[in-house]
C-alpha positions as CSV (number, residue, x, y, z in Angstrom):
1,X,0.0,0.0,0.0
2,X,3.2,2.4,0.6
3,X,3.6,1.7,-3.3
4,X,0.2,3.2,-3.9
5,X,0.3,6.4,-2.0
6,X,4.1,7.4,-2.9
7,X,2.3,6.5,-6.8
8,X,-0.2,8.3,-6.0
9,X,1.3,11.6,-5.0
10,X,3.8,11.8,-7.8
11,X,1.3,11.7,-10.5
12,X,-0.9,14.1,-8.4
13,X,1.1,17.0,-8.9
14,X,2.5,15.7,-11.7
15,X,-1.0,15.3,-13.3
16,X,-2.2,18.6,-12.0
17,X,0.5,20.4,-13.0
18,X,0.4,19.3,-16.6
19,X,-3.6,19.3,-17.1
20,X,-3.4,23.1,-15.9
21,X,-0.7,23.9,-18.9
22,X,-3.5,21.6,-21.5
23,X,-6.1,23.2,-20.1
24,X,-4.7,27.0,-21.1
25,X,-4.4,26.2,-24.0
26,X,-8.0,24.7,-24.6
27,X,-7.5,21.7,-26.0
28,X,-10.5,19.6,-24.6
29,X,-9.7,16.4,-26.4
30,X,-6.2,16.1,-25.0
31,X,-7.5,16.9,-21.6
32,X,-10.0,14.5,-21.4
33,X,-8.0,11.7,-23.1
34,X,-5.1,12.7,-20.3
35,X,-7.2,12.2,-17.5
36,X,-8.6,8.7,-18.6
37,X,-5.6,7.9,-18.7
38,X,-4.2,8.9,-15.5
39,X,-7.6,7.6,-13.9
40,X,-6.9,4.3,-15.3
41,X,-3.0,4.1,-14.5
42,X,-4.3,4.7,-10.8
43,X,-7.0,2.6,-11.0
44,X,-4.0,-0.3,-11.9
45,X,-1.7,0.9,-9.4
46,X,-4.4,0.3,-6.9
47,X,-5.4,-3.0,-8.2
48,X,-1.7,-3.8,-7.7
49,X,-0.9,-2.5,-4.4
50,X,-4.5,-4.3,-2.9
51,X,-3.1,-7.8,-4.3
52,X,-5.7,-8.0,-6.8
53,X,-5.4,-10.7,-9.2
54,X,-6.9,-9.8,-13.0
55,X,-7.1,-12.3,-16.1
56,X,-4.1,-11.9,-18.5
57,X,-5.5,-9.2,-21.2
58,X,-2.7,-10.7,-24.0
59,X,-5.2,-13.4,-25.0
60,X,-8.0,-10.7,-26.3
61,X,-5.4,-8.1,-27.7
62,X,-4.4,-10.8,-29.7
63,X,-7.7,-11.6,-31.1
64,X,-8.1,-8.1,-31.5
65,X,-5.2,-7.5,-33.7
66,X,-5.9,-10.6,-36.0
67,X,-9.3,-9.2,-36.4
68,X,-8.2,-5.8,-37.5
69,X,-4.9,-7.3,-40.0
70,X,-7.1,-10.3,-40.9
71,X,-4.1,-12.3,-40.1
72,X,-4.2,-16.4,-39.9
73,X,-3.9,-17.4,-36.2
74,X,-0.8,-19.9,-36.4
C-alpha cells in the first residue's frame, strides 16, 4: 500500500501540474484523453498495491489484432 500512495502523489502533482498547462491552452480532447488515462493508470496501481489478481489481457489483444490485419492465427 506504501507503493500506492508514494504512486499516487507523484502523478498528483505531476497530473495537475500538466492538465493546468492543456487546459490554457483549450484543448478539450487532449484533456479528457489525459485524465482517462491517468484515472486508469491509478486505477491499476491500486489493483496492484490491494493484491488484486486480474485475467491476462494478452489473450484478447491478440484476437483483437488478428481481427483488425485479418491475419491467420498460427
Amino acid at each position: 500500500m506504501i507503493y500506492f500512495l508514494f504512486f499516487s502523489i507523484i502523478i498528483f502533482f505531476y497530473v495537475i501540474n500538466d492538465l493546468i498547462e492543456i487546459f490554457k491552452v483549450n484543448t478539450r480532447l487532449v484533456f479528457w484523453v489525459f485524465v482517462s488515462f491517468s484515472v486508469l493508470v491509478c486505477f491499476g496501481a491500486l489493483l496492484v498495491a490491494s493484491d488484486i489478481i486480474t485475467p491476462s489481457v494478452s489473450k484478447y489483444l491478440k484476437e483483437l489484432v488478428v481481427t483488425i490485419w485479418n491475419l491467420s492465427e498460427n
